[in-house]
MITORTOR-514186 format. One record per residue (C-alpha): z, x, y; residue number from 0. Coordinates in steps of 0.2 Angstrom, whole numbers. Layout:
MITORTOR-514186
<node Z="Z" X="X" Y="Y" resi="NUM"/>
...
//
This chain:
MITORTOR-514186
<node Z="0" X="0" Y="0" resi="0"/>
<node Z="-2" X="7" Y="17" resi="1"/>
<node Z="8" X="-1" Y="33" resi="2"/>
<node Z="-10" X="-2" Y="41" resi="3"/>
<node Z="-5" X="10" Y="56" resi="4"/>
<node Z="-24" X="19" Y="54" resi="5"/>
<node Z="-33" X="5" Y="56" resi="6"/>
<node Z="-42" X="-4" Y="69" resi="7"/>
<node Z="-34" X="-17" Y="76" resi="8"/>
<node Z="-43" X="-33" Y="80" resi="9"/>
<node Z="-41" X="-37" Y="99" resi="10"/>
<node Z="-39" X="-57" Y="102" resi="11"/>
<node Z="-50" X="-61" Y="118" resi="12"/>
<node Z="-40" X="-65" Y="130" resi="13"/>
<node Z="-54" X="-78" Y="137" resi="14"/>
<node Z="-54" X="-86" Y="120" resi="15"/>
<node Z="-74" X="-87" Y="121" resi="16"/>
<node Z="-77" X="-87" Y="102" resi="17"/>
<node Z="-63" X="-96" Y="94" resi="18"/>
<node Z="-70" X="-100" Y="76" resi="19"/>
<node Z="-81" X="-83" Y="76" resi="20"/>
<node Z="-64" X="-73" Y="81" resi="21"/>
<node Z="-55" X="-83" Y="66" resi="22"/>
<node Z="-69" X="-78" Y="55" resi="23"/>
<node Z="-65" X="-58" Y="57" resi="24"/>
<node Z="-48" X="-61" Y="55" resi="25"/>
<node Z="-50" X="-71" Y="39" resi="26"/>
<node Z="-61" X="-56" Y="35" resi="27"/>
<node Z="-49" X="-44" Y="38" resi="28"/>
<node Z="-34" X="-55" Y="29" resi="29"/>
<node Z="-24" X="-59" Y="24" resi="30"/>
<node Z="-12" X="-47" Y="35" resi="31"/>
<node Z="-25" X="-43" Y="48" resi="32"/>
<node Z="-19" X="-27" Y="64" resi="33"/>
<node Z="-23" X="-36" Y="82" resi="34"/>
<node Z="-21" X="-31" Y="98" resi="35"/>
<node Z="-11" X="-47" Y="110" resi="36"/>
<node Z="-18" X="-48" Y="129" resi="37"/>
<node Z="-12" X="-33" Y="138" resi="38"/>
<node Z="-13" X="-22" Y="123" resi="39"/>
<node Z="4" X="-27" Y="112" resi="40"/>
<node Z="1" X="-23" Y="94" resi="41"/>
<node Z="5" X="-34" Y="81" resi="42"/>
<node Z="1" X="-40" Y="65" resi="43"/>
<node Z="-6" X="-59" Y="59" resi="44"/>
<node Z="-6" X="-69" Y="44" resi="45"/>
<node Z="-21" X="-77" Y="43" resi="46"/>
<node Z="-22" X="-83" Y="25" resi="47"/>
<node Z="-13" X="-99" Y="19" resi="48"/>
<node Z="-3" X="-96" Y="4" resi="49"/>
<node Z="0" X="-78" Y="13" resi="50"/>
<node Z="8" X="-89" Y="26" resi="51"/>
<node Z="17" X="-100" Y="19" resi="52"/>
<node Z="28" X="-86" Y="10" resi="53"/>
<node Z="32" X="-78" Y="26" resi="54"/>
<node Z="34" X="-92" Y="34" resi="55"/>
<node Z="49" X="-95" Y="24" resi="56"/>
<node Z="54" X="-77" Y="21" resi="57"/>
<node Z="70" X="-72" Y="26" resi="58"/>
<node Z="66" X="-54" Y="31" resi="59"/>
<node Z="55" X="-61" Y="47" resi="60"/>
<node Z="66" X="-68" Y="60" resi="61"/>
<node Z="65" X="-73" Y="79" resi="62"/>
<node Z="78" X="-62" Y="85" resi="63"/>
<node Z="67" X="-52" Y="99" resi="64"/>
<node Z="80" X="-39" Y="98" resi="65"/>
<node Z="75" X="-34" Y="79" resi="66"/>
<node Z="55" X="-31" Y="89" resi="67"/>
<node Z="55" X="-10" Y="90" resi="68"/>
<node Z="42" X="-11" Y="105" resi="69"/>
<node Z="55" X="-23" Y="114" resi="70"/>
<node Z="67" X="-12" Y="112" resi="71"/>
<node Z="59" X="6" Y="117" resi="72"/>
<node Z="54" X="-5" Y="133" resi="73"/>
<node Z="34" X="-7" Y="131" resi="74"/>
<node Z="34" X="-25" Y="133" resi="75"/>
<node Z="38" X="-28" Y="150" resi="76"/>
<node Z="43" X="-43" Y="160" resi="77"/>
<node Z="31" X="-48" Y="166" resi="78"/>
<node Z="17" X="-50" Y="153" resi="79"/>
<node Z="9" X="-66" Y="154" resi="80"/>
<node Z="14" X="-71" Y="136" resi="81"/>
<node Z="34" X="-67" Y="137" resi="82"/>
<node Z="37" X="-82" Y="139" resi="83"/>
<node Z="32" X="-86" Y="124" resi="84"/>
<node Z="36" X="-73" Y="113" resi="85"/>
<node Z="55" X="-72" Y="123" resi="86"/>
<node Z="58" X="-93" Y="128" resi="87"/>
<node Z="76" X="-94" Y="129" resi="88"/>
<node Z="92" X="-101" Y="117" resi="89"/>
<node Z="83" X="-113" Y="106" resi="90"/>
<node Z="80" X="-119" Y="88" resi="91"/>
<node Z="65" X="-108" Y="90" resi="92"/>
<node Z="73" X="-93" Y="92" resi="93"/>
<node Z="87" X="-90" Y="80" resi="94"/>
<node Z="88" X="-90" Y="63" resi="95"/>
<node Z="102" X="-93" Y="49" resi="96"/>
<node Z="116" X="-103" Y="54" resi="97"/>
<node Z="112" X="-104" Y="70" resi="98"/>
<node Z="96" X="-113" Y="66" resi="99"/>
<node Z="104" X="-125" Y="58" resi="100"/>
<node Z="116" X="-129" Y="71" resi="101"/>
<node Z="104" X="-131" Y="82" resi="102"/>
<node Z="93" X="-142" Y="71" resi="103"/>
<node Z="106" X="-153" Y="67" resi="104"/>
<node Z="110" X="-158" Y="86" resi="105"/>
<node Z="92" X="-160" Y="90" resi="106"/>
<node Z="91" X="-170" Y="74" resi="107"/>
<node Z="105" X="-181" Y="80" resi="108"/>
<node Z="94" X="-185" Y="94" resi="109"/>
<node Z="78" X="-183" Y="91" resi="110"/>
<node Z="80" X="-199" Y="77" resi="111"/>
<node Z="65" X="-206" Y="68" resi="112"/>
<node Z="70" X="-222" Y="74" resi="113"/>
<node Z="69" X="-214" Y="92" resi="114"/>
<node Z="51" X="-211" Y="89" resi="115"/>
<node Z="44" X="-226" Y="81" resi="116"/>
<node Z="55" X="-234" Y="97" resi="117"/>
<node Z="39" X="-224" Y="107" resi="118"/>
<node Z="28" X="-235" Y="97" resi="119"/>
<node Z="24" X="-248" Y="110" resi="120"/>
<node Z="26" X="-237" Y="126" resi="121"/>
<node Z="12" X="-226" Y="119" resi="122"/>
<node Z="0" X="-242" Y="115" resi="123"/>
<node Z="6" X="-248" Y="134" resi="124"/>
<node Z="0" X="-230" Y="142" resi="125"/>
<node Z="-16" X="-229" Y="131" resi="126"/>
<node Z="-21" X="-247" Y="135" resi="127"/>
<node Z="-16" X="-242" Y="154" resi="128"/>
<node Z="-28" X="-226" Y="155" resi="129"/>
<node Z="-42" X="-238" Y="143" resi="130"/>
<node Z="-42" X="-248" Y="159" resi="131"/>
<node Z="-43" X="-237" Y="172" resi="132"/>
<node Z="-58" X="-228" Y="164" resi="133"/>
<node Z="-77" X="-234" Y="171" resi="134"/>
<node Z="-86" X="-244" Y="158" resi="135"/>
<node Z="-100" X="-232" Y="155" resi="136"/>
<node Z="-106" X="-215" Y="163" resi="137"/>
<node Z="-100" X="-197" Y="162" resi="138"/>
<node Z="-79" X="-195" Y="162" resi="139"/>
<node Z="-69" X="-180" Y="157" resi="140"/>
<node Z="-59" X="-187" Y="146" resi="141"/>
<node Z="-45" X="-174" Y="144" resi="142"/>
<node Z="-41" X="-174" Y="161" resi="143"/>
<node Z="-43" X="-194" Y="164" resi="144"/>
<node Z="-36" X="-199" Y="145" resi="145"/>
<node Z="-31" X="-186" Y="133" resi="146"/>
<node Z="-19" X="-176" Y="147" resi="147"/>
<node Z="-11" X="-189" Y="155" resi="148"/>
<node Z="-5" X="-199" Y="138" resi="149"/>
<node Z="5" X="-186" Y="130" resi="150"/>
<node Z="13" X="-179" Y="147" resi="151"/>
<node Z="19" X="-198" Y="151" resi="152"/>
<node Z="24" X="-200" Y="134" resi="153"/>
<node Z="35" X="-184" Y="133" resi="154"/>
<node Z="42" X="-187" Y="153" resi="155"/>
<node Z="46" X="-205" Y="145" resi="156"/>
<node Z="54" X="-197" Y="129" resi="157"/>
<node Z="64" X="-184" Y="137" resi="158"/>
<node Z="68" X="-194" Y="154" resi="159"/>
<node Z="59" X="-184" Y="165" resi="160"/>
<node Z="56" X="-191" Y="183" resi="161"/>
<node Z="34" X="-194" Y="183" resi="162"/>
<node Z="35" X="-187" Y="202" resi="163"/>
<node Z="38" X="-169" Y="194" resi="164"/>
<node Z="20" X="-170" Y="181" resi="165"/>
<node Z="9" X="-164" Y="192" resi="166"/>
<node Z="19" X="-148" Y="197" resi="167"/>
<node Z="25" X="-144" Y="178" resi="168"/>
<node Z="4" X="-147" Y="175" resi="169"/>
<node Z="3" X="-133" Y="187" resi="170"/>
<node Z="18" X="-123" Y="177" resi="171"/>
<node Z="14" X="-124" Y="161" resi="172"/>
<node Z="-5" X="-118" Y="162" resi="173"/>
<node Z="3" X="-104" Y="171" resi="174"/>
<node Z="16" X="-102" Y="158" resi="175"/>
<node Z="2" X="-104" Y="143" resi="176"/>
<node Z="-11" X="-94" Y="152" resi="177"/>
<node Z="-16" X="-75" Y="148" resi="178"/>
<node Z="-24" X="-74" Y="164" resi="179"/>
<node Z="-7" X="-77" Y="175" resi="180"/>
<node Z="-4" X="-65" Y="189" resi="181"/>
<node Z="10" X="-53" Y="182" resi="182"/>
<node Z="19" X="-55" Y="198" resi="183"/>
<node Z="21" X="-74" Y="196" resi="184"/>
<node Z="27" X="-73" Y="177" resi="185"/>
<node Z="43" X="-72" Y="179" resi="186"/>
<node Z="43" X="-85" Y="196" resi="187"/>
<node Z="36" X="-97" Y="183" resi="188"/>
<node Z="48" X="-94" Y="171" resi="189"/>
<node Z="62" X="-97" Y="181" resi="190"/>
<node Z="57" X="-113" Y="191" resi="191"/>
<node Z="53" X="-120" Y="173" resi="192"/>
<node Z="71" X="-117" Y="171" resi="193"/>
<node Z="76" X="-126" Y="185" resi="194"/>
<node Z="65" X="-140" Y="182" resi="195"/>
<node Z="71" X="-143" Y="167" resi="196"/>
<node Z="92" X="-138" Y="173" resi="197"/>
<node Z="91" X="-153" Y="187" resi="198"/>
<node Z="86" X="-162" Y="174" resi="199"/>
<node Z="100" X="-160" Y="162" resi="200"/>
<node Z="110" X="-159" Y="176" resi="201"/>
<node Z="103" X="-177" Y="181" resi="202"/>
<node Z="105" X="-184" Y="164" resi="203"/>
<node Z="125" X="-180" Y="165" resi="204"/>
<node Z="128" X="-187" Y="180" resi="205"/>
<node Z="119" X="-203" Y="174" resi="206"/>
<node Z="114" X="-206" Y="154" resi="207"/>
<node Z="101" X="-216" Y="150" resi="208"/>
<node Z="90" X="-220" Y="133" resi="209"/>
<node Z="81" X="-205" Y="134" resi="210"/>
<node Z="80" X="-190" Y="124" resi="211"/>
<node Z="89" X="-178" Y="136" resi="212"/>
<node Z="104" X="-189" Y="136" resi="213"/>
<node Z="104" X="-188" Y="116" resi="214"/>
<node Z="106" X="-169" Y="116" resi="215"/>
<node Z="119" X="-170" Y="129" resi="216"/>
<node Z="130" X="-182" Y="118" resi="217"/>
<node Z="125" X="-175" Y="102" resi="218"/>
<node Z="140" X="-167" Y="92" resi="219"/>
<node Z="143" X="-161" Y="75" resi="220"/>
<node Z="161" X="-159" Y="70" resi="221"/>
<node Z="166" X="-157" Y="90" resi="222"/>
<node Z="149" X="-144" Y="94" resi="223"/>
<node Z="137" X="-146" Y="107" resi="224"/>
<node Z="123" X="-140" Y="113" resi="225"/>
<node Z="127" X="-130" Y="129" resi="226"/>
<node Z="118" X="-134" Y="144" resi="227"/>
<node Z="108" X="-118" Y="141" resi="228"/>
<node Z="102" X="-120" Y="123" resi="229"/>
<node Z="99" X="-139" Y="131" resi="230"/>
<node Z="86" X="-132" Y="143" resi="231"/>
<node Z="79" X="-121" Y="132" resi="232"/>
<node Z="76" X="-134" Y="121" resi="233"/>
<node Z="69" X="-145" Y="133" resi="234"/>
<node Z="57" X="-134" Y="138" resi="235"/>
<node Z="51" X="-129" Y="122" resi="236"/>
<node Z="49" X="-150" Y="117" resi="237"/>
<node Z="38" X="-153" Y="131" resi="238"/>
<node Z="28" X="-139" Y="129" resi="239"/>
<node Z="25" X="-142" Y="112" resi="240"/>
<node Z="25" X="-158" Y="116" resi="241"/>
<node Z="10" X="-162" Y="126" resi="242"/>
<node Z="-2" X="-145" Y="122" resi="243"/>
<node Z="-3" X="-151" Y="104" resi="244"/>
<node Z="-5" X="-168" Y="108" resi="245"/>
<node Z="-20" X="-167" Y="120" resi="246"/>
<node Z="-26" X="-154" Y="111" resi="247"/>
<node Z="-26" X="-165" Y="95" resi="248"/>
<node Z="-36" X="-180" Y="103" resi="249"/>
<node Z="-49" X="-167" Y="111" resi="250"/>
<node Z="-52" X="-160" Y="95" resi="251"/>
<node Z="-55" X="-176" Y="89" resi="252"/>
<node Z="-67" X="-182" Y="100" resi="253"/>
<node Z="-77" X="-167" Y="98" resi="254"/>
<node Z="-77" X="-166" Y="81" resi="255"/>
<node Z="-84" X="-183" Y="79" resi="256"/>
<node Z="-95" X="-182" Y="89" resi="257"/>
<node Z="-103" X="-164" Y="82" resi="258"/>
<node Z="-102" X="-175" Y="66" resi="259"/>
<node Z="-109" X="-192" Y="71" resi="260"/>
<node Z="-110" X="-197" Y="51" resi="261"/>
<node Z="-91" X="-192" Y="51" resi="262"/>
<node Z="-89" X="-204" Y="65" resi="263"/>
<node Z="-99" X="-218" Y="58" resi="264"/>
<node Z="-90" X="-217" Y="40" resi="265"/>
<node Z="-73" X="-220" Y="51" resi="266"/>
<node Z="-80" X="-234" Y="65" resi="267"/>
<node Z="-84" X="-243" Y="48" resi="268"/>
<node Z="-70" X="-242" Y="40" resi="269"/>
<node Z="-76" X="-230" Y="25" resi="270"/>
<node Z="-63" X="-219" Y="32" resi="271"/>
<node Z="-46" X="-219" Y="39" resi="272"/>
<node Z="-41" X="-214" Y="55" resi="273"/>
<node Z="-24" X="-201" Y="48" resi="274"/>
<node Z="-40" X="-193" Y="38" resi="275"/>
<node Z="-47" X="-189" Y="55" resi="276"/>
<node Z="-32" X="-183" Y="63" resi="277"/>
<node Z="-28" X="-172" Y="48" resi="278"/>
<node Z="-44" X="-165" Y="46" resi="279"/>
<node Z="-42" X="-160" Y="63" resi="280"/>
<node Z="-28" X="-153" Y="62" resi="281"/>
<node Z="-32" X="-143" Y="47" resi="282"/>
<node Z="-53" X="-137" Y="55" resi="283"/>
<node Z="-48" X="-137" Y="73" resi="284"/>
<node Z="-31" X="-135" Y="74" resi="285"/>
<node Z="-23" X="-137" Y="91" resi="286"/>
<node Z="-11" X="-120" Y="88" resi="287"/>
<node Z="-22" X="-104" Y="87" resi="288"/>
<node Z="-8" X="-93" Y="85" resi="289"/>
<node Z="11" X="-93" Y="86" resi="290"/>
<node Z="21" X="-80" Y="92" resi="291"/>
<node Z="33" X="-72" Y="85" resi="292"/>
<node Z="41" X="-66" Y="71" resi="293"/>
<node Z="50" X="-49" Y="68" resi="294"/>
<node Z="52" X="-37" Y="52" resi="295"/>
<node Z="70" X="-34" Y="48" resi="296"/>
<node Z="63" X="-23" Y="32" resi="297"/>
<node Z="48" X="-17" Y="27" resi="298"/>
<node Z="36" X="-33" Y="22" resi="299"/>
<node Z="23" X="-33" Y="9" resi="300"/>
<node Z="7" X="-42" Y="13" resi="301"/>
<node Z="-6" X="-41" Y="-1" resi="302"/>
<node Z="-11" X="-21" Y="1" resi="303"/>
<node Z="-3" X="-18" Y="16" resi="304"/>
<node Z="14" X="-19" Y="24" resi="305"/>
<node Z="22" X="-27" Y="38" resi="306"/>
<node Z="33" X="-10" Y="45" resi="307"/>
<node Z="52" X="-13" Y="51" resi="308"/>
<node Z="53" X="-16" Y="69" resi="309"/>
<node Z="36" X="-26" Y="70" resi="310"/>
<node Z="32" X="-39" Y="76" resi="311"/>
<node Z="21" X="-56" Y="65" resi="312"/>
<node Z="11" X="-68" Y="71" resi="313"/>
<node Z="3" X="-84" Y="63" resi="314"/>
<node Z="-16" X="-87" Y="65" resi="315"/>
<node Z="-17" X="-105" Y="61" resi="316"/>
<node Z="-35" X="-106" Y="69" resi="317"/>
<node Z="-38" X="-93" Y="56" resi="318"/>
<node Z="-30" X="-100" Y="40" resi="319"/>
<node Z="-35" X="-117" Y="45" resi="320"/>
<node Z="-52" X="-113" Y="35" resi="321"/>
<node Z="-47" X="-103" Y="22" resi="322"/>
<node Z="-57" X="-104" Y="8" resi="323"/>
<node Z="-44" X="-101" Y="-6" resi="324"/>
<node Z="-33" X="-115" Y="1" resi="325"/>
<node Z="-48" X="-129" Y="5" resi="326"/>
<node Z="-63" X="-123" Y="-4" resi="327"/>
<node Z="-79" X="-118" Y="-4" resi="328"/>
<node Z="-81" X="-132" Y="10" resi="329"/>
<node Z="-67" X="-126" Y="20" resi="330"/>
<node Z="-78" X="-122" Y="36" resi="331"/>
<node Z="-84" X="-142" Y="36" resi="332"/>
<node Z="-77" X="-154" Y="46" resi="333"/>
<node Z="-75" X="-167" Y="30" resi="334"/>
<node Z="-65" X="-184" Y="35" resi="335"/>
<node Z="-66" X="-187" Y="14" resi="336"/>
<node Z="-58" X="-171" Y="9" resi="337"/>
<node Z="-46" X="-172" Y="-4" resi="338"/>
<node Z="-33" X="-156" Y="-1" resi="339"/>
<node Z="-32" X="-164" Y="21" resi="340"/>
<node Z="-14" X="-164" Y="18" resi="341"/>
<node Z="-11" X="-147" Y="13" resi="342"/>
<node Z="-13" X="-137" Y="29" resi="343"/>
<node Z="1" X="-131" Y="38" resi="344"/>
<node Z="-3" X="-133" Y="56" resi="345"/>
<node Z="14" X="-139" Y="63" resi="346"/>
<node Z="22" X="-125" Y="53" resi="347"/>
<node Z="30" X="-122" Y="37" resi="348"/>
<node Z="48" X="-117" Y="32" resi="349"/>
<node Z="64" X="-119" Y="43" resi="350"/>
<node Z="54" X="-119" Y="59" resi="351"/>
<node Z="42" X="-132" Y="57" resi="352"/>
<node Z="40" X="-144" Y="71" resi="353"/>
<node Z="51" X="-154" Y="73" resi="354"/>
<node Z="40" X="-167" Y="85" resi="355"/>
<node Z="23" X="-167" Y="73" resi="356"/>
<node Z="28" X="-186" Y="71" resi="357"/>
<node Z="28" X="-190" Y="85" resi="358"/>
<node Z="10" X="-181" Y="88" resi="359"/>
<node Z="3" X="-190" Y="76" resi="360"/>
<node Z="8" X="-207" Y="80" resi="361"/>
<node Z="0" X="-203" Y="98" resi="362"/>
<node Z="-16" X="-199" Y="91" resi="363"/>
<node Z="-14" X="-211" Y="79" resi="364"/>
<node Z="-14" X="-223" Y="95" resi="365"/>
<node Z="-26" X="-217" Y="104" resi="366"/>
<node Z="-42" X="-212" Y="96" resi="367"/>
<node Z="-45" X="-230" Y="87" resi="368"/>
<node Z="-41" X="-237" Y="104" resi="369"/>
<node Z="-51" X="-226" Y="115" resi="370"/>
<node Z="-66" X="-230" Y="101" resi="371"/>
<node Z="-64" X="-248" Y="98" resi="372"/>
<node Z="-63" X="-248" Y="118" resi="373"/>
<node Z="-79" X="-236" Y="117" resi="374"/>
<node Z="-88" X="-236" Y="100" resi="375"/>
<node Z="-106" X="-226" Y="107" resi="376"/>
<node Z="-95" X="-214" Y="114" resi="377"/>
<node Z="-102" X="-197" Y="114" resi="378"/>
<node Z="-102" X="-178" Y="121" resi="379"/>
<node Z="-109" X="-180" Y="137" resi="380"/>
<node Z="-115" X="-159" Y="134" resi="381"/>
<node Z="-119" X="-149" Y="121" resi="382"/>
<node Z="-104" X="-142" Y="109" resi="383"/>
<node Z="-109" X="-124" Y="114" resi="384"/>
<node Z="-105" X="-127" Y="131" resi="385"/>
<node Z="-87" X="-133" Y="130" resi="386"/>
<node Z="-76" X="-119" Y="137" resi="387"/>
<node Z="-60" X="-115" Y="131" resi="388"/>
<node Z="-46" X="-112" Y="140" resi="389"/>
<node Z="-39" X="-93" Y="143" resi="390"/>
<node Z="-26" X="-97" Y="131" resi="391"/>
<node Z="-23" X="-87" Y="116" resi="392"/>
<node Z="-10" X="-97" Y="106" resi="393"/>
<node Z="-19" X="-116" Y="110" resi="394"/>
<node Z="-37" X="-122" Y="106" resi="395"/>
<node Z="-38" X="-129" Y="124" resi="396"/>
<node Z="-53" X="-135" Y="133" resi="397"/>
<node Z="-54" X="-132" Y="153" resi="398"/>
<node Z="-63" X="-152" Y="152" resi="399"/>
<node Z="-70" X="-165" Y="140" resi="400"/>
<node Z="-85" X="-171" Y="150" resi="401"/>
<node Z="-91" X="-188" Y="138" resi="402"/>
<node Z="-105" X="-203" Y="140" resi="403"/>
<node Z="-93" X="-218" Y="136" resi="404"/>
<node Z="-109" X="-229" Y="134" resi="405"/>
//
């Protein structure tokens, strides 16, 4: 076996101008594949499925950023665009152990499946909302006019956000997801994230409503609660997840039915169902491209190579999304029939997988039969080539969604 250290490492564009093609090399170069982050950080992604799901749940990788050898020696500094996530604060997504499960239990407490089907209506009252506001035919982008503004009112109405503050945490978070921030306005972003979300804990104490943030203020197991700063941490990782999955998932959607109009017709007649299409979407175009991070504690092996002590791991679900050995020969398709849908791993796999991918689903469960019984001839409105992605390396994010609704 060989730690890899000789080898050329794969860097991930940070313009993201080639997503399937760049998932192709690292399948290639798979299933432990040396890449280069945005600004030059070396680390190491799995990019296989089975290869994932065993470190997924292996205790020698953890989220401690303290066990990460470049962090410590100082190379990473504050202000690289993706600290933020690599580094996000107190949460359930950055602790193993115990302390994992502490924290998932509280958030558990509050974050009931009752609570989420309760979102049921709300989410059929928004989609019906934006349906309406839409013009009946001509050319719209439909992220920006339907597949953005759903998830972000459901997640303000979920966590008790005030809607005045949307637009400006719109403004935040693409700075906080971007590879292309300005380092001198990382860590400014960082912190008024914080304060967004401290005011509105602090809100939330002052006066309780039915809302998530007043569940993780009251939730307790055996006299524990969450402080206020795991609160805020937690908040902010919930929204973030929250909404970039979410749009990203009904995006995807639209665009893979219509680069596959027979897909769309076996659906729009009922052949299919509309949880095939989500999962199939989640599986060929999933809406994460890569998580960051995960930390050796011990050397790992991975296939032929190994991941040294002190480095770091990310997961390249873009990647393993279409692997071969896990979804057959077929497995670069966009197949609403396919049989093995269910198996992919896009919201993660182990202790840390998310804990709001029900809630994802039922949006876009919502949704995209509305938005096509509203607009069955609906259609891409350019050609698939010229859909820009995002400068986001760990999201399959489009800048816009420009569609023909009739």
């Amino acid at each position: 076996m060989t730690t890899g250290t000789e080898e050329a490492r794969i860097p991930l564009d940070p313009f993201v101008t080639d997503l399937d093609g760049e998932g192709a090399r690292l399948r290639a170069a798979g299933p432990l594949a040396a890449v280069e982050l945005p600004g030059g950080v070396p680390v190491w992604a799995v990019t296989h499925h089975a290869e994932a799901k065993a470190l997924l749940t292996d205790p020698r990788l953890v989220k401690d950023i303290e066990v990460w050898g470049a962090w410590r020696r100082g190379e990473i500094p504050a202000d690289w665009p993706l600290i933020g996530l690599a580094n996000p604060g107190r949460s359930m997504l950055t602790v193993d152990g115990a302390e994992h499960r502490r924290l998932r239990t509280l958030v558990a407490q509050a974050l009931t499946a009752r609570r989420v089907e309760h979102m049921r209506g709300r989410i059929t009252e928004l989609t019906d909302r934006l349906l309406d506001e839409l013009p009946a035919d001509g050319v719209v982008d439909l992220k920006a006019a339907f597949a953005y503004p759903l998830p972000m009112y459901v997640i303000a109405d979920l966590m008790g956000i005030d809607e005045a503050r949307l637009p400006r945490l719109k403004v935040l978070f693409e700075k906080f997801f971007s590879t292309q921030t300005p380092p001198e306005e990382v860590v400014a972003t960082l912190t008024e994230l914080a304060s967004v979300m401290g005011e509105t804990v602090a809100a939330k104490r002052a006066a309780p409503g039915d809302d998530l943030t007043s569940a993780l203020i009251q939730a307790s197991e055996n006299g524990d609660h969450l402080t206020d700063a795991e609160i805020v941490s937690t908040l902010q990782l919930m929204v973030a997840a929250g909404h970039e999955t979410t749009i990203s998932l009904i995006v995807n959607a639209v665009v893979n039915l219509s680069a596959h109009p027979e897909q769309r017709d076996l659906v729009l007649s009922g052949k299919a169902d509309w949880s095939a299409v989500i999962e199939e979407t989640l599986r060929f175009s999933t809406p994460t491209s890569h998580v960051l991070i995960r930390f050796a504690t011990e050397d790992v092996p991975v296939g032929e190579k190994v991941i040294p002590a002190g480095d770091a791991l990310i997961v390249s679900y873009g990647a393993l999304g279409r692997d071969e050995r896990a979804h057959g020969p077929t497995a670069g398709s966009f197949d609403v029939t396919r049989t093995s849908g269910n198996r992919h791993i896009s919201f993660g796999h182990g202790p840390h997988v998310c804990p709001g991918a029900a809630l994802s689903r039922m949006e876009a469960g919502v949704a995209l039969p509305a938005l096509y019984a509203r607009f069955p001839r609906l259609d891409l409105a350019v050609p698939v080539a010229e859909l820009r992605n995002k400068p986001v390396v760990t999201q399959n994010d489009l800048f816009e969604l420009p569609v023909r609704l009739a």
